[in-house]
C-alpha positions as CSV (number, residue, x, y, z in Angstrom):
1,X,14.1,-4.6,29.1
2,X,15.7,-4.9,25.6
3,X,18.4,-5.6,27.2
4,X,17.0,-8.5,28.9
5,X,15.2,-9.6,25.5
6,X,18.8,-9.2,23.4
7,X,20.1,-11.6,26.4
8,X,17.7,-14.0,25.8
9,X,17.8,-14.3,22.5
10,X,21.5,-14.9,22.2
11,X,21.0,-17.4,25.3
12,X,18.0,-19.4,23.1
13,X,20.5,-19.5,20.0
14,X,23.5,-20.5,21.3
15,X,24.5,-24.4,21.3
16,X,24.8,-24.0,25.0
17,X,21.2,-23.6,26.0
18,X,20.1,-26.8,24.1
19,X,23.4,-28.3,26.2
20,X,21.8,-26.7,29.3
21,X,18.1,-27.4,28.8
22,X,16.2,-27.4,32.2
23,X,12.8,-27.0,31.8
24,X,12.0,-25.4,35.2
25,X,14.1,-22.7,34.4
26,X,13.4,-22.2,31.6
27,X,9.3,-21.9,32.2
28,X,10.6,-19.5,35.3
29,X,12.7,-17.5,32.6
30,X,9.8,-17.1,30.2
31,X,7.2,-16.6,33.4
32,X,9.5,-13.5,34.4
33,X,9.7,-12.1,30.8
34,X,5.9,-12.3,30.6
35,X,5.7,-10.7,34.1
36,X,8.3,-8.2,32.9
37,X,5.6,-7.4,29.9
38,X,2.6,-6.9,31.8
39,X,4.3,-4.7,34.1
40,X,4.8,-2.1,31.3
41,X,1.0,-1.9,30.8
42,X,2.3,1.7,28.4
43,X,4.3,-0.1,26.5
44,X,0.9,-2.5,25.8
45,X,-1.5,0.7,25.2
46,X,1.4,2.7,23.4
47,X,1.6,-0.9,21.0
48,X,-1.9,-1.1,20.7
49,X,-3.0,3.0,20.3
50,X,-0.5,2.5,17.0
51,X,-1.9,-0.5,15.9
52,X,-5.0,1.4,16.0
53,X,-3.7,4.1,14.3
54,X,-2.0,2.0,11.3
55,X,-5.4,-0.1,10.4
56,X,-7.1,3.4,10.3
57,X,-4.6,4.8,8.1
58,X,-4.4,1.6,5.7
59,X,-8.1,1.6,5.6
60,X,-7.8,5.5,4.6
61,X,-5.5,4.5,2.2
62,X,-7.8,1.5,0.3
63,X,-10.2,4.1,0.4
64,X,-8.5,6.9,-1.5
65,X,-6.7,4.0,-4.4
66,X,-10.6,3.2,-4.7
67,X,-11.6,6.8,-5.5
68,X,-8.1,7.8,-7.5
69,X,-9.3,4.2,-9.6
70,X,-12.4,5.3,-9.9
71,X,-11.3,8.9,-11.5
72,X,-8.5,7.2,-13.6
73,X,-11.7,5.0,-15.2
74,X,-13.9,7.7,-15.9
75,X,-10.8,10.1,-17.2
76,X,-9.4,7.3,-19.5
77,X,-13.1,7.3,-20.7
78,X,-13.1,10.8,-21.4
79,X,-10.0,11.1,-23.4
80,X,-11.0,7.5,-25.5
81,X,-14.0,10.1,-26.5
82,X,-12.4,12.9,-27.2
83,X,-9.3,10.9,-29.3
84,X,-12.8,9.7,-31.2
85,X,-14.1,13.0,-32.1
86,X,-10.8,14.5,-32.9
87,X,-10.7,11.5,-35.2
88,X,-13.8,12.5,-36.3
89,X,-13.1,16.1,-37.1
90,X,-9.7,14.9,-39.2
91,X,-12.0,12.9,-41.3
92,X,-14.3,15.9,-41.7
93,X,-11.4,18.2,-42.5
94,X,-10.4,16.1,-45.2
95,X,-13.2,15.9,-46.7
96,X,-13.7,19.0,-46.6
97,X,-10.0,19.8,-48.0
98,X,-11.0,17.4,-50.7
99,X,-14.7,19.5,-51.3
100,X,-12.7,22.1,-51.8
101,X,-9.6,20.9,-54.0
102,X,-12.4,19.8,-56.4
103,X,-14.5,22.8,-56.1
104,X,-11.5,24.9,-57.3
105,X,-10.3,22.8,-59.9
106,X,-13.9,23.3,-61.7
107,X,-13.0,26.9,-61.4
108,X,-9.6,27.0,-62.9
Protein backbone atom coordinates (compact mmCIF):
# COMPACT_ATOMS: atom_id res chain seq x y z
CA UNK A 1 0.00 0.00 0.00
CA UNK A 2 2.82 2.63 0.48
CA UNK A 3 3.97 1.66 -2.33
CA UNK A 4 0.86 2.50 -4.14
CA UNK A 5 0.62 5.92 -2.14
CA UNK A 6 4.66 6.80 -2.99
CA UNK A 7 3.27 6.13 -6.76
CA UNK A 8 0.66 8.40 -6.51
CA UNK A 9 2.27 11.01 -5.08
CA UNK A 10 5.09 11.18 -7.66
CA UNK A 11 2.29 10.69 -10.37
CA UNK A 12 0.10 13.96 -8.73
CA UNK A 13 3.51 16.05 -8.81
CA UNK A 14 4.89 15.43 -11.90
CA UNK A 15 4.10 17.99 -14.96
CA UNK A 16 2.75 14.90 -16.69
CA UNK A 17 -0.38 14.36 -14.76
CA UNK A 18 -1.57 17.96 -15.20
CA UNK A 19 -0.66 17.09 -19.15
CA UNK A 20 -2.68 13.93 -18.70
CA UNK A 21 -5.68 15.15 -16.57
CA UNK A 22 -8.72 12.90 -17.14
CA UNK A 23 -11.10 13.31 -14.59
CA UNK A 24 -12.68 9.81 -14.79
CA UNK A 25 -9.59 8.28 -13.99
CA UNK A 26 -8.72 10.11 -11.89
CA UNK A 27 -12.05 9.87 -9.51
CA UNK A 28 -11.60 5.91 -10.28
CA UNK A 29 -7.84 6.31 -8.94
CA UNK A 30 -8.87 8.12 -5.80
CA UNK A 31 -12.12 5.72 -5.47
CA UNK A 32 -9.60 2.63 -5.43
CA UNK A 33 -7.21 4.29 -2.89
CA UNK A 34 -10.23 4.98 -0.60
CA UNK A 35 -11.38 1.40 -1.18
CA UNK A 36 -7.77 0.28 -0.64
CA UNK A 37 -8.17 2.25 2.99
CA UNK A 38 -11.21 0.84 4.26
CA UNK A 39 -10.18 -2.49 3.42
CA UNK A 40 -7.39 -2.30 6.15
CA UNK A 41 -10.07 -1.60 8.82
CA UNK A 42 -6.50 -2.43 11.50
CA UNK A 43 -4.72 -0.02 10.04
CA UNK A 44 -8.01 2.45 10.85
CA UNK A 45 -8.36 1.07 14.70
CA UNK A 46 -4.43 0.69 15.04
CA UNK A 47 -4.50 4.82 13.85
CA UNK A 48 -7.23 5.55 16.00
CA UNK A 49 -6.29 3.20 19.47
CA UNK A 50 -2.90 5.70 19.20
CA UNK A 51 -4.65 8.68 18.70
CA UNK A 52 -6.43 7.70 21.73
CA UNK A 53 -3.60 6.93 23.44
CA UNK A 54 -1.61 10.33 22.55
CA UNK A 55 -4.64 12.80 23.78
CA UNK A 56 -4.61 10.70 27.10
CA UNK A 57 -1.05 11.13 27.41
CA UNK A 58 -0.96 15.01 26.52
CA UNK A 59 -3.90 15.43 28.80
CA UNK A 60 -1.65 13.57 31.60
CA UNK A 61 0.94 15.71 30.74
CA UNK A 62 -1.11 19.36 31.14
CA UNK A 63 -2.08 17.84 34.24
CA UNK A 64 1.31 17.18 35.82
CA UNK A 65 2.95 21.01 34.35
CA UNK A 66 -0.33 22.26 36.34
CA UNK A 67 0.70 20.51 39.57
CA UNK A 68 4.77 20.93 39.03
CA UNK A 69 3.39 25.03 38.55
CA UNK A 70 1.57 24.75 41.29
CA UNK A 71 4.63 23.41 43.65
CA UNK A 72 7.11 25.85 41.89
CA UNK A 73 4.58 28.81 43.27
CA UNK A 74 4.19 27.75 46.63
CA UNK A 75 8.14 26.75 46.87
CA UNK A 76 9.25 30.17 45.44
CA UNK A 77 6.93 31.50 48.21
CA UNK A 78 8.69 29.61 50.78
CA UNK A 79 12.09 30.51 50.04
CA UNK A 80 10.89 34.63 49.41
CA UNK A 81 10.04 33.92 53.30
CA UNK A 82 12.78 32.36 54.54
CA UNK A 83 15.41 34.97 52.38
CA UNK A 84 13.14 37.47 54.66
CA UNK A 85 13.78 36.03 57.97
CA UNK A 86 17.39 35.29 57.32
CA UNK A 87 17.38 39.00 56.48
CA UNK A 88 15.82 39.51 59.54
CA UNK A 89 18.10 37.54 61.71
CA UNK A 90 21.35 39.49 59.97
CA UNK A 91 19.80 42.66 61.07
CA UNK A 92 19.30 41.15 64.56
CA UNK A 93 22.91 39.90 64.62
CA UNK A 94 24.12 43.19 64.05
CA UNK A 95 22.58 44.74 66.33
CA UNK A 96 23.33 42.61 68.52
CA UNK A 97 27.24 42.74 67.55
CA UNK A 98 26.83 46.45 67.92
CA UNK A 99 24.96 45.82 71.75
CA UNK A 100 27.84 44.27 72.46
CA UNK A 101 30.82 46.30 70.87
CA UNK A 102 29.35 49.14 73.01
CA UNK A 103 28.69 47.12 76.01
CA UNK A 104 32.48 46.24 76.17
CA UNK A 105 33.84 49.46 75.38
CA UNK A 106 31.98 50.83 78.72
CA UNK A 107 34.03 48.13 80.32
CA UNK A 108 37.53 48.75 79.05
Amino acid sequence: MQLLVLHLNSYYCSKDFFLELNLPSVLSLSLMFVTLLLQQPSLNSDVEERLRRLEADKDSLQLQVTVLTEQIEVQTDKISDLEKLLDEKKRQLSNAEDMLQRASGKFI
